[in-house]
C-alpha positions as CSV (number, residue, x, y, z in Angstrom):
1,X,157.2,-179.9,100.4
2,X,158.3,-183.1,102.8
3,X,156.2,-186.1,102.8
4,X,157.1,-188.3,105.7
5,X,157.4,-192.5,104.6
6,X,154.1,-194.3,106.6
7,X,156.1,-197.1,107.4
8,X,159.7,-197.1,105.9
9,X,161.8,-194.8,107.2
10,X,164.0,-195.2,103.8
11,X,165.3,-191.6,103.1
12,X,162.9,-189.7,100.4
13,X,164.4,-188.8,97.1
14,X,162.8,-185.7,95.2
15,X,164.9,-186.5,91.6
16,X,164.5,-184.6,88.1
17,X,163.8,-185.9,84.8
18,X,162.9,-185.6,81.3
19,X,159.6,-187.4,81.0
20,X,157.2,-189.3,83.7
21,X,155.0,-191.9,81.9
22,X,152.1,-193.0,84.6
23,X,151.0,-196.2,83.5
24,X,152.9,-199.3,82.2
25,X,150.6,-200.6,80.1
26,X,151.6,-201.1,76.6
27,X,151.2,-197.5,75.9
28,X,153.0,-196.4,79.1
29,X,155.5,-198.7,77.9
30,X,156.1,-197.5,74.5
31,X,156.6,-194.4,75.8
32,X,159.3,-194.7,78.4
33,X,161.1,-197.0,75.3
34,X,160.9,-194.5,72.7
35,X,162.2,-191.8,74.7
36,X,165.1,-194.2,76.4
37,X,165.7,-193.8,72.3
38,X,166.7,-190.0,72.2
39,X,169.0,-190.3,75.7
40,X,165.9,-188.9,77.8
41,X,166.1,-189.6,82.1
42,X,162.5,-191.0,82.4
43,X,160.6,-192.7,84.8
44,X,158.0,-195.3,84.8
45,X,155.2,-195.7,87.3
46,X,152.6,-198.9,87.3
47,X,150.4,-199.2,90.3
48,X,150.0,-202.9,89.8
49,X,151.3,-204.9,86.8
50,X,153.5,-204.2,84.0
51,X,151.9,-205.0,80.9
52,X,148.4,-203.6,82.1
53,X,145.2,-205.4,80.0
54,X,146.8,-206.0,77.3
55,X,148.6,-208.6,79.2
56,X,146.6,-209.8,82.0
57,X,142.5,-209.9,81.0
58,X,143.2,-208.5,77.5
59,X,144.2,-208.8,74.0
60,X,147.1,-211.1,75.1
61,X,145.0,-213.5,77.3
62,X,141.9,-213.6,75.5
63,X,143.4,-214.2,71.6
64,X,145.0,-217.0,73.7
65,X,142.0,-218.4,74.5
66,X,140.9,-217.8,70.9
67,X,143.9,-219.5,69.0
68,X,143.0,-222.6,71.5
69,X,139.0,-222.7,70.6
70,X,139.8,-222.7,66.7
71,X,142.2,-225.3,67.3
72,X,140.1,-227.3,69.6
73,X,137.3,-226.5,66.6
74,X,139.2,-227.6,63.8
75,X,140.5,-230.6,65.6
76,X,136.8,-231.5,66.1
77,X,135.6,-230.6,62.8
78,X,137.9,-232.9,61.3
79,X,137.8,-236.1,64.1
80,X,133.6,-236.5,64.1
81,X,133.6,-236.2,60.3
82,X,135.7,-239.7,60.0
83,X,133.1,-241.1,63.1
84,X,135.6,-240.6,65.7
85,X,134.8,-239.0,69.0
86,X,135.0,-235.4,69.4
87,X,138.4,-234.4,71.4
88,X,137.6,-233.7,75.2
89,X,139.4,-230.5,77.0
90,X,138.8,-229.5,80.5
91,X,138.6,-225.8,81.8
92,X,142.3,-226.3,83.4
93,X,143.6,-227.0,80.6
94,X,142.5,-223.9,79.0
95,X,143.8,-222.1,81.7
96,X,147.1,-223.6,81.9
97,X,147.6,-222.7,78.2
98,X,147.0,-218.9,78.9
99,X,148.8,-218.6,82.1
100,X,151.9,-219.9,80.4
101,X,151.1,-217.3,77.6
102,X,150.9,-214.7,79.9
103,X,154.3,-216.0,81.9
104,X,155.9,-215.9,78.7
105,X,155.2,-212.2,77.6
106,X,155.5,-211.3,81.5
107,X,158.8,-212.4,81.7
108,X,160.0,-210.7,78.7
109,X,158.6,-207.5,80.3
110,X,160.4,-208.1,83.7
111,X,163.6,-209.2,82.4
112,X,163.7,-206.4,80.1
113,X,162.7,-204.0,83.1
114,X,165.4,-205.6,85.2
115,X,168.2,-205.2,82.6
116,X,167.4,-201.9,82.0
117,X,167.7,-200.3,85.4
118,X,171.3,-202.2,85.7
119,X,172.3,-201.2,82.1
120,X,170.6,-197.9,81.7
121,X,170.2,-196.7,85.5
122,X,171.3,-193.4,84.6
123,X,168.1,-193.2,81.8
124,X,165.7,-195.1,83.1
125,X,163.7,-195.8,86.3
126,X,160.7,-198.3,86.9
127,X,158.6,-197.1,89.6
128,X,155.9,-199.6,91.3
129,X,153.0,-197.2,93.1
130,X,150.3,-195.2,92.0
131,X,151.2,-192.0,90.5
132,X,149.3,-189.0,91.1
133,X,150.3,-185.5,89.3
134,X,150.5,-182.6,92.5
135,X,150.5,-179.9,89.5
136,X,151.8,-180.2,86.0
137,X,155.4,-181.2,86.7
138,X,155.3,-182.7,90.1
139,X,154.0,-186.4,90.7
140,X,153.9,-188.5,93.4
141,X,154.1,-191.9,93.7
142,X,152.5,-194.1,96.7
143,X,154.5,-197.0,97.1
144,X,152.5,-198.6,100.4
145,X,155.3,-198.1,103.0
146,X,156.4,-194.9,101.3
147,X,155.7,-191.8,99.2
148,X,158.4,-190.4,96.4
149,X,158.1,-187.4,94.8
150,X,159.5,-187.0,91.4
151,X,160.0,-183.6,88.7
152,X,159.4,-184.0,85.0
153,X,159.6,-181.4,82.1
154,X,156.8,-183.5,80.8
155,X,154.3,-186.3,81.8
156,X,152.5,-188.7,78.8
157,X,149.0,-190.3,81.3
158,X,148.7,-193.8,79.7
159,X,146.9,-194.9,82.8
160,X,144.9,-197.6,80.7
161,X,141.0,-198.7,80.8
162,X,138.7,-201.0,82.7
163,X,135.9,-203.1,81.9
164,X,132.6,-200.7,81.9
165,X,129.1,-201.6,84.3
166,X,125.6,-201.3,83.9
167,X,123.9,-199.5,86.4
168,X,121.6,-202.0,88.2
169,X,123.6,-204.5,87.8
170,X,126.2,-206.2,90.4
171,X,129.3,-207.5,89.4
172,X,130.8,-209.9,91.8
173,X,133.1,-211.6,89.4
174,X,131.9,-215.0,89.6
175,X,128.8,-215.0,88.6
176,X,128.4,-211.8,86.8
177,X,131.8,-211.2,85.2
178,X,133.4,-209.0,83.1
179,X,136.3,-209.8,81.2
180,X,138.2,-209.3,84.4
181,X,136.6,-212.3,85.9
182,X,137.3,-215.0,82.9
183,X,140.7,-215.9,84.2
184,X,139.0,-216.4,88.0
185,X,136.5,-219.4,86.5
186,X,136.7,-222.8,87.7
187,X,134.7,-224.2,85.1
188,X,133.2,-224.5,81.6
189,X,129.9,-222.5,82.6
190,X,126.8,-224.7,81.5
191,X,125.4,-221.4,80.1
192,X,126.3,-217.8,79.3
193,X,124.5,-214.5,78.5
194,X,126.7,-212.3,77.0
195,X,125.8,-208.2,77.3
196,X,126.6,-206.6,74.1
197,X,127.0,-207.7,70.6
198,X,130.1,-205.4,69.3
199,X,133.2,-207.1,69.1
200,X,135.0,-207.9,72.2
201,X,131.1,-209.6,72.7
202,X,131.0,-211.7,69.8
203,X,134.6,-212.7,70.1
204,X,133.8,-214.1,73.6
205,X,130.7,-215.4,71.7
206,X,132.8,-216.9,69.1
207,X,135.8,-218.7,72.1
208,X,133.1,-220.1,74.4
209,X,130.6,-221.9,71.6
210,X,134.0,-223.0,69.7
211,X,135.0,-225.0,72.8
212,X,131.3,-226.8,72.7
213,X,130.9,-226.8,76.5
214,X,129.0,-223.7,76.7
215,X,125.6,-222.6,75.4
216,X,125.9,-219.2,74.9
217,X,123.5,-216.3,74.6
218,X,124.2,-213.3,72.4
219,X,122.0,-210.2,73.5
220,X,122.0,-207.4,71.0
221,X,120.2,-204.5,70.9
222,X,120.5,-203.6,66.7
223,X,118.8,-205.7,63.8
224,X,122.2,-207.3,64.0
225,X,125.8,-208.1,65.4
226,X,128.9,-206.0,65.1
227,X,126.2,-203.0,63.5
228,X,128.8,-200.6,62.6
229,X,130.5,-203.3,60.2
230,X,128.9,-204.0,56.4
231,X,126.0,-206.4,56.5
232,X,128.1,-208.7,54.3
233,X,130.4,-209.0,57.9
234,X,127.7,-209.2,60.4
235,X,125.6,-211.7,58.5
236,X,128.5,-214.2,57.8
237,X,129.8,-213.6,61.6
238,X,126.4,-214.2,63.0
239,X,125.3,-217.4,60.5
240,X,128.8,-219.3,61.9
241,X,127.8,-217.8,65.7
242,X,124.2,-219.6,65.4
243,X,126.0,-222.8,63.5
244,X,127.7,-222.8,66.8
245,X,124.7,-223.0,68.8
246,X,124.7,-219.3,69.5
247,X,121.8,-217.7,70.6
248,X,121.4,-214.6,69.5
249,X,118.7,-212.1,70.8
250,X,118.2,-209.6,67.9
251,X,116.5,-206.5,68.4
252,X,116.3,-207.1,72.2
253,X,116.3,-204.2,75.3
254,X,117.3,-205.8,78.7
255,X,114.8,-204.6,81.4
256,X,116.9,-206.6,84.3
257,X,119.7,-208.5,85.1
258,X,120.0,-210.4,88.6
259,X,121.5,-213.1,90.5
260,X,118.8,-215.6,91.6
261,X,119.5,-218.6,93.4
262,X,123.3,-219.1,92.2
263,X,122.2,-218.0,88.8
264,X,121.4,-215.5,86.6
265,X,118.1,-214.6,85.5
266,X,117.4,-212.0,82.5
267,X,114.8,-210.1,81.4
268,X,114.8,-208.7,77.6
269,X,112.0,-206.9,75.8
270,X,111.4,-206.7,72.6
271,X,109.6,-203.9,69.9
272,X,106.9,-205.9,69.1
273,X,105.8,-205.4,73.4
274,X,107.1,-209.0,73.7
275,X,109.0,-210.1,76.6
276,X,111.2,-212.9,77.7
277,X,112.6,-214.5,81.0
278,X,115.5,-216.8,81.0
279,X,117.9,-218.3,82.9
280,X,121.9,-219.2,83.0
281,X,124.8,-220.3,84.7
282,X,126.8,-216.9,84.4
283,X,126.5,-213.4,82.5
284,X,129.2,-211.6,81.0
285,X,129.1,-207.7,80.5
286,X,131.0,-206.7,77.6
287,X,129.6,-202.9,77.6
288,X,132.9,-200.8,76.3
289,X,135.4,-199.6,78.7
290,X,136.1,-196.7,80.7
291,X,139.3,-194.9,81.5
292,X,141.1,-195.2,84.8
293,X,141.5,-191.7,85.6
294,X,140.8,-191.5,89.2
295,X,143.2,-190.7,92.1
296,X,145.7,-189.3,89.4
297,X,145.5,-185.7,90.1
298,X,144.3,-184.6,86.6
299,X,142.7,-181.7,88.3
300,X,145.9,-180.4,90.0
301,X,147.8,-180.4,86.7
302,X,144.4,-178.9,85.1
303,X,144.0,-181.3,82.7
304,X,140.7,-181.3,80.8
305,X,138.5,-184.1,79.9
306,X,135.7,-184.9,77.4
307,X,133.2,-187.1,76.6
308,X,135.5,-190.1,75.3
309,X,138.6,-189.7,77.9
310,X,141.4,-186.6,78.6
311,X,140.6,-183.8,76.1
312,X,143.3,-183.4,73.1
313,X,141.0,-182.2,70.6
314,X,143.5,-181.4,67.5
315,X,146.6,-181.0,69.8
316,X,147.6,-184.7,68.8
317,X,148.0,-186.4,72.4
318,X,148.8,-182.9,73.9
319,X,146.3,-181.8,76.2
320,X,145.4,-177.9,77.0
321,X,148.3,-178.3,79.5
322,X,151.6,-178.1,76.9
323,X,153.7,-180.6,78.7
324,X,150.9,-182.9,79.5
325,X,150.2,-186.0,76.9
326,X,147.5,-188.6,77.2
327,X,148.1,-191.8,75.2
328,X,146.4,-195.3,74.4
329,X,142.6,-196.0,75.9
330,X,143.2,-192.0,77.7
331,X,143.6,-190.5,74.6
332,X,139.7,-191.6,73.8
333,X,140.6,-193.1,70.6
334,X,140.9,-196.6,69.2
335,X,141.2,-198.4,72.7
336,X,143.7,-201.5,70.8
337,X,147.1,-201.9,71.8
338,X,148.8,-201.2,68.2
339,X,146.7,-197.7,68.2
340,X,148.1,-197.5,72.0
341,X,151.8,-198.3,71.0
342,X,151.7,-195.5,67.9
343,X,150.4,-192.6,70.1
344,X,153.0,-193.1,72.4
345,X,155.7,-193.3,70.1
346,X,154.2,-190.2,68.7
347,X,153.7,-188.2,71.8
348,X,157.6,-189.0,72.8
349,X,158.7,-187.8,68.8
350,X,156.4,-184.6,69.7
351,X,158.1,-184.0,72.9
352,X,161.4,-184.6,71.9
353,X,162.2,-184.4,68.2
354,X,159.9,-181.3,67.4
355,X,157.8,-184.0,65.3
356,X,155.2,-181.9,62.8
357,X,153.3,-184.6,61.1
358,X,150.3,-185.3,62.2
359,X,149.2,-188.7,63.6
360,X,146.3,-190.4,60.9
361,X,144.3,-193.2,62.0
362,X,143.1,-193.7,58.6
363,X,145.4,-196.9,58.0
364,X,145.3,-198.4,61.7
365,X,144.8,-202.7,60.6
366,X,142.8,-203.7,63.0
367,X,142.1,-207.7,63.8
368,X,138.2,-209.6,65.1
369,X,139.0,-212.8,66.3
370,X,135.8,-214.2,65.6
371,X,135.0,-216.8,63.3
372,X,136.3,-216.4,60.7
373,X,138.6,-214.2,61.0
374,X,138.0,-210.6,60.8
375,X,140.5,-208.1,59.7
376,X,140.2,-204.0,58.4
377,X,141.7,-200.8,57.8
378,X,140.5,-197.5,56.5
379,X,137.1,-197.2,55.7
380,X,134.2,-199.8,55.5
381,X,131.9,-199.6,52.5
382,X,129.0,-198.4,54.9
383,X,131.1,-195.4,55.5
384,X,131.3,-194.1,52.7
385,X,127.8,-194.4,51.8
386,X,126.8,-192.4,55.2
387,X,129.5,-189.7,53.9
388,X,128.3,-190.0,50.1
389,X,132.0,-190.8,48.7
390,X,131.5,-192.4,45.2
391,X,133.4,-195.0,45.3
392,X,134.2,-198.4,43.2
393,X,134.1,-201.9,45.2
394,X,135.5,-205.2,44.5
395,X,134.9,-208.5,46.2
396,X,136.5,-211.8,45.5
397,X,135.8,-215.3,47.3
398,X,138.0,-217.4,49.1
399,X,136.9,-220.0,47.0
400,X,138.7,-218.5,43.9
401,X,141.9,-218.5,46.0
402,X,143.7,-221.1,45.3
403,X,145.6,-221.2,49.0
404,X,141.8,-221.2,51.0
405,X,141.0,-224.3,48.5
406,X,144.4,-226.0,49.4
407,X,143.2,-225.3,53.6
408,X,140.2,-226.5,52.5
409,X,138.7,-223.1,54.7
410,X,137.1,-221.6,51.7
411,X,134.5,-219.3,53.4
412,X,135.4,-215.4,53.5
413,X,136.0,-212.8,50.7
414,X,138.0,-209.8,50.3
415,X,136.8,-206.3,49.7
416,X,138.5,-203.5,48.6
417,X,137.1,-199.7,48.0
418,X,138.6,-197.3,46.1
419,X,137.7,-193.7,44.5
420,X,135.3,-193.8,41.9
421,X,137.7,-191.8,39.2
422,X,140.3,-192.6,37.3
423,X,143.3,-192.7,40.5
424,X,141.1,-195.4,42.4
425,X,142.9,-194.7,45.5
426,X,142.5,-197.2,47.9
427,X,140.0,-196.0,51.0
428,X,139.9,-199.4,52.7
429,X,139.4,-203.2,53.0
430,X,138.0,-205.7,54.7
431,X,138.8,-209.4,54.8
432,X,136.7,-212.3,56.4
433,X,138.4,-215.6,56.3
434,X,141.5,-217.7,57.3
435,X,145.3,-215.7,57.3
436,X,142.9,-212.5,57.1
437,X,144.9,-211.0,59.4
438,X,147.9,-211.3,57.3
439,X,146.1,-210.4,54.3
440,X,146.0,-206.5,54.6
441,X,149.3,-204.6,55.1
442,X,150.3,-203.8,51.6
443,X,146.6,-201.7,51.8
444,X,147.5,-200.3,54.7
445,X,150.7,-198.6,53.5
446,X,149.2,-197.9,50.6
447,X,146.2,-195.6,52.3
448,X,149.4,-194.0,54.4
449,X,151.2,-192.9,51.3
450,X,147.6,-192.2,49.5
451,X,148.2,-194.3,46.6
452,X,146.1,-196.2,44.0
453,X,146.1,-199.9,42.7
454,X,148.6,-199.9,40.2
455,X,151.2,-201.3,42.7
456,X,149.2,-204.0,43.7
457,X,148.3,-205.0,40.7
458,X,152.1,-205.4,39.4
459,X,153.4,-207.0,42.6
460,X,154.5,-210.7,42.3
461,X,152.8,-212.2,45.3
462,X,154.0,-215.4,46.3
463,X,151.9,-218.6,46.0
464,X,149.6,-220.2,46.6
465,X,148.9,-217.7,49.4
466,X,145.9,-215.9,50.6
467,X,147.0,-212.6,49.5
468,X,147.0,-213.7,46.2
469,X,143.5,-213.0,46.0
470,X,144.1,-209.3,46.5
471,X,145.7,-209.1,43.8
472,X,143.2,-210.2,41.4
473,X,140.9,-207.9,43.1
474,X,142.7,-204.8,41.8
475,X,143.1,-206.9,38.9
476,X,139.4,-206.9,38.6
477,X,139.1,-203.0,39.2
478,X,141.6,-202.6,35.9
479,X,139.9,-204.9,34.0
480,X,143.0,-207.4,33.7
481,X,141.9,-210.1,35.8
482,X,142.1,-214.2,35.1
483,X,138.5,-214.8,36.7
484,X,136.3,-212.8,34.6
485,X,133.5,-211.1,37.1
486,X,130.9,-212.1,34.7
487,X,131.1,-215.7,34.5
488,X,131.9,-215.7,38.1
489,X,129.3,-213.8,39.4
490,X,128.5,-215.0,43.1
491,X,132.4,-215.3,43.5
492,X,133.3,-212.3,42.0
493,X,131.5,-208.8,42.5
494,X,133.2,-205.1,41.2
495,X,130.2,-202.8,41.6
496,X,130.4,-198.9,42.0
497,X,128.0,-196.6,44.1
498,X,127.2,-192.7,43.8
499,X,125.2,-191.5,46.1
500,X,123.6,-194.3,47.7
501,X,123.2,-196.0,44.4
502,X,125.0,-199.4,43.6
503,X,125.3,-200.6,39.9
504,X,127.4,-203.1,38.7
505,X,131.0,-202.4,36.3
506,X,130.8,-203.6,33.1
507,X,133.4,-206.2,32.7
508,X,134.5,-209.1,30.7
């Protein structure tokens, strides 16, 4: 098959390789890295910009903005306490701290590309142009003044997400945004109605009120925020959100959403038949995402789909076709960029190094920049009760930690759940507070190699540090700890539940 150039009249290539990865997001990326690994010729295609959202309008940019709004929090915390006036930041500022964020990470990417394709021409090739699959090993790419066609043995789709719409409701960008349109402001907007209390909502929530220009409006349709999280998460999440000056519309079911004179003008019902009208500068949609699958030929390769993205089903990132892999938001799971990263990894150790294990998701940390601090992995405690595990529980305070009391950021606990028997394997955690994030790797591995407590329990964890309240947690569980649970007992819990049923250990 010839396909003429539209406007070059460069001489087409038709080349052969090992793997095509269509999308250079960091999935897409991963991919084409991992398999440089085993000696593999593979090409990279991105229709627009390497690093895809979890550079430019994603987890990069927006935990950018989020590390600047605690700052900008703390700073004014601290300054109005000793009578001092609060610190004053304009919306330029904000944006000259992401862009250089953004130009930093970006310029690792391009140099990297770049040294590559000198270093390792004979491995690797970057492609810029949309790539659509002409059957299961043919792709073309549209490069604007030409068209390559390439072979592969196999293709890995990590063609990415974008933010989802509402029916109904217009998005121009400006003044009904979605994530995509944060970097475009000019301004602190006056007021904002944010669509969707999960967690890319409430961590927008959380950026906007921290900055104190904002008055933000939270609208969520459940009894509360982040609803598929404990109520212990949600409540302390949502109590800081109105300390803020959050609004937060509980219970609520928006009947309409429309521009109106410059504006934006909302309508929200309620269960009891009540209704409300109000206005605001700007509305932000943060609905979910959907998967950018269109254009790239998944039908000529005969690639299935379901409900969530491509169809894998047990084939662990291999789709019906054999040589055909979907990876990060395609593959319909986790859509975070860690999750992303591993499948693609995976897929490429499937591919090419015959890899039987299995990829688990049932240790993936995950990270809510809200405030404070959100970080899990493995299963919740509402979890288990919906799947009847018996399980033990123990929480500990940040105020019993002796690092949170040097910070002087005592709010948050830890909580970790293990089996209720004798092995008390560890089934999850979940940490609310400052250096959460750091807080739960040991878990994690520990879930991976389906262990218990005992190692915990014996580690020397350095101090003071936050971690060190993990520790005593397990401690807790053994019935070794320095706090006793009983004297303690608003600081301290270590309860176990069977079958929906939550009575507390008897400890010292």
């Amino acid at each position: 098959m010839l396909i003429f150039p539209t406007k070059s009249p460069a001489k087409l290539r038709m080349d052969n390789y090992d793997l095509c990865v269509i999308g250079a997001g960091p999935a897409g990326y991963a991919a084409a890295m991992r398999a440089i690994d085993f000696g593999k010729r593979v090409v990279l295609i991105e229709k627009k910009r390497i690093g895809g959202a979890g550079l430019y309008d994603g987890a990069l940019s927006s935990k950018t903005l989020w590390e600047l709004s605690q700052k900008v929090k703390s700073v004014n915390e601290s300054i109005t306490s000793a009578g001092r006036k609060k610190v004053d930041i304009t919306w330029e500022e904000v944006q000259q701290v992401i862009n250089e964020a953004v130009f930093d990470r970006k310029f690792q990417y391009t140099c990297h590309i770049k040294l590559l394709q000198s270093e390792a021409e004979d491995l690797f090739c970057y492609e810029r142009g949309f790539g659509k699959m002409l059957d299961k090993n043919t792709v073309e790419i549209d490069k604007g003044d030409c068209t390559r066609v390439i072979k592969a043995d196999n293709i890995i789709i990590a063609t990415g997400s974008r933010p989802r719409h509402l029916p109904g409701i217009q998005v121009d960008e400006r003044i009904i945004l979605t994530s995509d349109g944060i970097s475009q402001l000019t301004d602190f907007p006056k007021s904002m109605v944010i669509v969707g209390a999960g967690v890319i909502g409430c961590e927008y929530a959380t950026m906007f009120s921290n900055l104190g220009k904002t008055k933000v409006h939270l609208i969520d349709r459940a009894d509360r925020i982040l609803p598929f999280e404990d109520d212990d998460i949600s409540e302390l999440v949502a109590s800081n959100l109105r300390k803020n000056g959050v609004i937060i519309h509980h219970n609520s079911k928006l009947e309409r959403l429309d521009i109106v004179d410059g504006e934006v003008e909302y309508e929200l019902s309620y269960p009891d038949s009540r209704k409300e009208i109000i206005r605001v500068e700007k509305a932000l949609l943060s609905v979910g995402r959907v998967l950018n699958k269109e254009g790239i030929g998944l039908e000529n390769a005969g690639v299935e789909m379901s409900k969530r993205g491509v169809h894998i089903g047990d084939t662990d990132t291999q789709t019906n076709i054999p040589n055909i892999y979907a990876v990060g938001d395609a593959s319909g799971h986790l859509a975070l960029v860690n999750v992303g990263e591993i499948e693609a990894r995976h897929a490429v150790e499937k591919i090419f190094d015959d890899k039987g294990d299995k990829l688990s998701y049932d240790n993936v940390s995950t990270i809510m920049f809200l405030q404070p601090e959100v970080a899990a992995v493995g299963m919740n405690e509402k979890q288990c009760m919906e799947q009847k595990l018996p399980i033990k529980v123990v929480k500990i305070d940040y105020s019993c930690i002796a690092r949170a009391i040097a910070m002087r950021k005592t709010q948050g606990f830890f909580k970790i759940i293990v089996t209720n028997d004798d092995e008390m394997k560890i089934l999850g955690m979940r940490a609310i507070g400052e250096h959460a994030s750091s807080a739960i790797q040991a878990v994690a591995l520990l879930i991976k190699m389906n262990k218990g407590i005992e190692e915990l329990a014996e580690l020397v964890h350095p101090h003071p540090s936050i971690i060190e309240g993990i520790q005593e947690c397990v401690r807790m569980l053994l019935n070794k700890s320095i706090f006793k649970s009983s004297v303690f007992k608003d600081k301290l819990k270590c309860y176990s539940c069977v079958d929906g049923l939550c009575t507390p250990l008897q400890r010292l």
